[in-house]
LOTIKOL-513248 format. One line per 8 residues: number of its first residue (from 1); their letters; for each residue x, y negated, z of N, C-alpha, C. Coordinates in Angstrom, 2 decimals. Layout:
NUM) A) X/Y/Z/X/Y/Z/X/Y/Z | ...
END
This chain:
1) XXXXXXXX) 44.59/36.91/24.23/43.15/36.88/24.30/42.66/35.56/24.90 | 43.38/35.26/25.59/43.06/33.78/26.53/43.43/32.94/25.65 | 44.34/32.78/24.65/44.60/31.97/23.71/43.07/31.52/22.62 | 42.52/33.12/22.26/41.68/32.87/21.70/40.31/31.82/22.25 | 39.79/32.39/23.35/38.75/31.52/23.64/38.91/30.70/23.77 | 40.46/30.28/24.52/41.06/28.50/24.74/40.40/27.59/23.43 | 41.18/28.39/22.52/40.63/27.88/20.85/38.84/27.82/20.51 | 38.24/28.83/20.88/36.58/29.09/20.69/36.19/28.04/21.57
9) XXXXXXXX) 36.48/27.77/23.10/36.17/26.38/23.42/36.43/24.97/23.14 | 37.36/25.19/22.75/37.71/23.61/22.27/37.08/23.31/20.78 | 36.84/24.30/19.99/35.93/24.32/19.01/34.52/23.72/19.23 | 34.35/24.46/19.50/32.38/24.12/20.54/32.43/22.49/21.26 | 33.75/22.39/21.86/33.78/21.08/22.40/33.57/19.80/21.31 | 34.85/20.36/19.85/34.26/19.32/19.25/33.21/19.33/18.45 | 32.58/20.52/18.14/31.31/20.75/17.70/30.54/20.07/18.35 | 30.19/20.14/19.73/29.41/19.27/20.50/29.76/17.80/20.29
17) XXXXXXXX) 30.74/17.57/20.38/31.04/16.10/20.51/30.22/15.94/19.06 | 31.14/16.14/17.81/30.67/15.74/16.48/28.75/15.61/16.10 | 28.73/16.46/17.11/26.77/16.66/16.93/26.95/15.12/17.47 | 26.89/14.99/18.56/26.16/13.94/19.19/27.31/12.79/18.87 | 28.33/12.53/18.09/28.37/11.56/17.67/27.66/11.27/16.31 | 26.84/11.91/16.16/26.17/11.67/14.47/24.73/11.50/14.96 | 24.09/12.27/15.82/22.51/12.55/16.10/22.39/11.97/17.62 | 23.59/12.12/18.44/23.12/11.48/19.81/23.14/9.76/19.68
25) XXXXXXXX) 22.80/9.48/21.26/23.01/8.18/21.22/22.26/7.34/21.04 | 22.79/5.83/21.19/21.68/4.88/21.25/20.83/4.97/19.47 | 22.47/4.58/18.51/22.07/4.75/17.48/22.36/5.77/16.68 | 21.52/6.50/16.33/22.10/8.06/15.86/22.23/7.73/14.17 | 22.47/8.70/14.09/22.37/8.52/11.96/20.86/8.71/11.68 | 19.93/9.17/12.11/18.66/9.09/11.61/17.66/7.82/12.00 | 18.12/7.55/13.17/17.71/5.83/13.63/18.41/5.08/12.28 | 19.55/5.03/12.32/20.25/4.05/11.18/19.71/4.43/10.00
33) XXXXXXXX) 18.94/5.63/9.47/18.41/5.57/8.45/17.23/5.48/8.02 | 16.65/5.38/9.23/15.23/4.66/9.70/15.06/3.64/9.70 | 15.89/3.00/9.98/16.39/1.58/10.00/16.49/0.77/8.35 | 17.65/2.05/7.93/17.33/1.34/5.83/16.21/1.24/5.60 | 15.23/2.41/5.86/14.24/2.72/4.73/12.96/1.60/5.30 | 13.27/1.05/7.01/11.88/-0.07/7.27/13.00/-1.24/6.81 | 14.10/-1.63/6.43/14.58/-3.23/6.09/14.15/-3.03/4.23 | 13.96/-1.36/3.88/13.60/-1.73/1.73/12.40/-2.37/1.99
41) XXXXXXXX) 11.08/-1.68/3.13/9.70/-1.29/2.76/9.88/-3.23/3.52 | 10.56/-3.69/4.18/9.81/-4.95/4.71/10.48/-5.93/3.57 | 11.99/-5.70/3.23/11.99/-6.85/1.84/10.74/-6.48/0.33 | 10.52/-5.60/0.51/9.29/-5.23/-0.67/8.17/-6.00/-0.06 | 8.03/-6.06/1.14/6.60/-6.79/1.54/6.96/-8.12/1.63 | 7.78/-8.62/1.64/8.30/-9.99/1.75/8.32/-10.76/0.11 | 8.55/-9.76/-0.67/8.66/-9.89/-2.36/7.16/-10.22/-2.52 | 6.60/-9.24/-1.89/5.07/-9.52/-2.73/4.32/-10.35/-1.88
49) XXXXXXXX) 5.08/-10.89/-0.96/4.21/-12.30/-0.20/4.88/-13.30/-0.84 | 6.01/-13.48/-1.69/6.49/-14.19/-1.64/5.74/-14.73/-3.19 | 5.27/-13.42/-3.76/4.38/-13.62/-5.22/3.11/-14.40/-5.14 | 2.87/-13.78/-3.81/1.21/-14.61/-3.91/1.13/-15.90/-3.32 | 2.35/-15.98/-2.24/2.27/-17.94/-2.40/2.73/-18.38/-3.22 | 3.39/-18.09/-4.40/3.91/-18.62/-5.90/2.43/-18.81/-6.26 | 1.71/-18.20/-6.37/0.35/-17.67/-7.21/-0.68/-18.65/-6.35 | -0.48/-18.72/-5.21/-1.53/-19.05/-4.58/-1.33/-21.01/-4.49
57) XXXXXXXX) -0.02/-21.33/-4.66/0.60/-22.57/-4.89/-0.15/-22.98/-6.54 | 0.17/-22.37/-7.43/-0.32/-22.40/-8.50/-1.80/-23.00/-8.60 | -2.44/-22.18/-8.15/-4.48/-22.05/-8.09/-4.04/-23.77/-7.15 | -3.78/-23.93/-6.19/-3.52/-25.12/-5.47/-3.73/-26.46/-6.55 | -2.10/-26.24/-7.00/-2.25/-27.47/-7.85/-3.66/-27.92/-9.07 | -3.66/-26.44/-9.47/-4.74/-26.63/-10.49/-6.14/-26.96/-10.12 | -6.16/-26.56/-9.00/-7.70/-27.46/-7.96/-7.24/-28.63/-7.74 | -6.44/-29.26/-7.38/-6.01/-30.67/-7.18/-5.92/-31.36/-8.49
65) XXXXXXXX) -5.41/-31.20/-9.23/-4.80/-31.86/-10.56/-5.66/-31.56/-11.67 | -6.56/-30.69/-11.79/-6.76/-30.09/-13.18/-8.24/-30.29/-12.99 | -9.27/-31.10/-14.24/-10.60/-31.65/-14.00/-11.14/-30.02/-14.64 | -10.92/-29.54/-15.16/-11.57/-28.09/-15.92/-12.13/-27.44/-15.08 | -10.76/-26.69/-13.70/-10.53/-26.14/-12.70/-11.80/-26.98/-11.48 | -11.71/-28.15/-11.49/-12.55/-28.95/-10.17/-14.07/-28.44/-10.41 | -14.30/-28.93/-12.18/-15.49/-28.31/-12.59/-16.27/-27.38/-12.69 | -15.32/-26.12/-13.34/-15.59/-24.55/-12.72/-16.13/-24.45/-11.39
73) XXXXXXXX) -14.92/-24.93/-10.56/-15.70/-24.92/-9.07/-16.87/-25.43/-8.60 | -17.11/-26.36/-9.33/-18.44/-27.12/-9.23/-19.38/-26.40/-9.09 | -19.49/-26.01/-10.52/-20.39/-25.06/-11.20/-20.93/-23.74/-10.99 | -19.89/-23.42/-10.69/-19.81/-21.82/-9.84/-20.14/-21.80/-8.59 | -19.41/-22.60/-7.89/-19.63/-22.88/-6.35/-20.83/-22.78/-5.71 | -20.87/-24.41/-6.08/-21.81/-25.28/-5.80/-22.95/-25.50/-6.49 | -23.04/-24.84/-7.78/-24.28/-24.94/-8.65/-24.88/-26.50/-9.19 | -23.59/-26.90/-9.20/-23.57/-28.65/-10.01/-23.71/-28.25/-11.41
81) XXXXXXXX) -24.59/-28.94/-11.69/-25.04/-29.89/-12.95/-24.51/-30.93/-13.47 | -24.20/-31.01/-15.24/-24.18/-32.56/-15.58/-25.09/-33.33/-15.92 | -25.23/-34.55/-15.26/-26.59/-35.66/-15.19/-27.47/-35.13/-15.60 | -28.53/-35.35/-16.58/-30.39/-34.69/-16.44/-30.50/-33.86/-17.61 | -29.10/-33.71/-18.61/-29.72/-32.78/-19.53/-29.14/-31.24/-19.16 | -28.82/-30.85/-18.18/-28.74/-29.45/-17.95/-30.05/-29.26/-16.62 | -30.27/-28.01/-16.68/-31.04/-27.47/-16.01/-30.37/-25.90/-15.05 | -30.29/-26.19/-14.07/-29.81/-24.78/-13.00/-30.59/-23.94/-13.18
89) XXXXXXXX) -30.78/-22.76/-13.66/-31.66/-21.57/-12.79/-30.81/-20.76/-12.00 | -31.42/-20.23/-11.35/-30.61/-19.27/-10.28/-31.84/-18.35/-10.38 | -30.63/-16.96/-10.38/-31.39/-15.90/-10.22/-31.37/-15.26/-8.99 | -32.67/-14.92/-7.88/-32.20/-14.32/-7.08/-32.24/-12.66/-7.03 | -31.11/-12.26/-6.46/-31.32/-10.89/-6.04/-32.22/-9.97/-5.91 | -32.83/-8.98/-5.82/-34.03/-8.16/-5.53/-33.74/-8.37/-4.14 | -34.79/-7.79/-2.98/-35.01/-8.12/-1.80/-35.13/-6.55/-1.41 | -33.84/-6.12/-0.65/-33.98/-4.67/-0.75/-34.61/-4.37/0.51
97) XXXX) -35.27/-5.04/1.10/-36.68/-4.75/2.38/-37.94/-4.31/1.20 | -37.80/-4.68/0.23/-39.38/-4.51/-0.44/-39.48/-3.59/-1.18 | -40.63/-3.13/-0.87/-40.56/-1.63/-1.71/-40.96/-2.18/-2.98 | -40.27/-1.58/-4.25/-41.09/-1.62/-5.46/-42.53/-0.84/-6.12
END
């Protein structure tokens, strides 16, 4: 009979141990897999930063280099004109203080 529980404790012992070598501890298995799933979600955020300074390098050069691009901006921007045969209108907004 003493044989038996000898055995039922040392069971439990490594039951215990095996728990807390998987879940205890500094780093448990759910830290370490906490750990994968923030190093996918931060190389995914690193991917798509890495798209928009591709993209944003792009728009760069084409404001620097490209007269189409300078012009658009002009135009749009700044509401430039070419020399005296165009004419600007601008439309303004309704004035939402005023009653209609």
């Amino acid at each position: 009979m003493r044989e038996k529980w000898s055995r039922i404790v040392w069971i439990a012992i490594g039951a215990v141990v095996l728990v807390y070598a998987l879940q205890g501890g500094e780093y448990s298995t759910t830290a370490l897999l906490g750990q994968r799933s923030r190093a996918k979600r931060m190389k995914a955020g690193m991917d798509s930063l890495r798209h928009e300074i591709d993209s944003l390098a792009r728009v760069k050069k084409a404001v620097q280099a490209d007269p189409a691009v300078q012009e658009r901006i002009a135009r749009e921007e700044f509401g430039m004109v070419r020399g005296n045969k165009e004419i600007l209108y601008r439309f303004a907004e309704p004035d939402s203080a005023r009653k209609p």
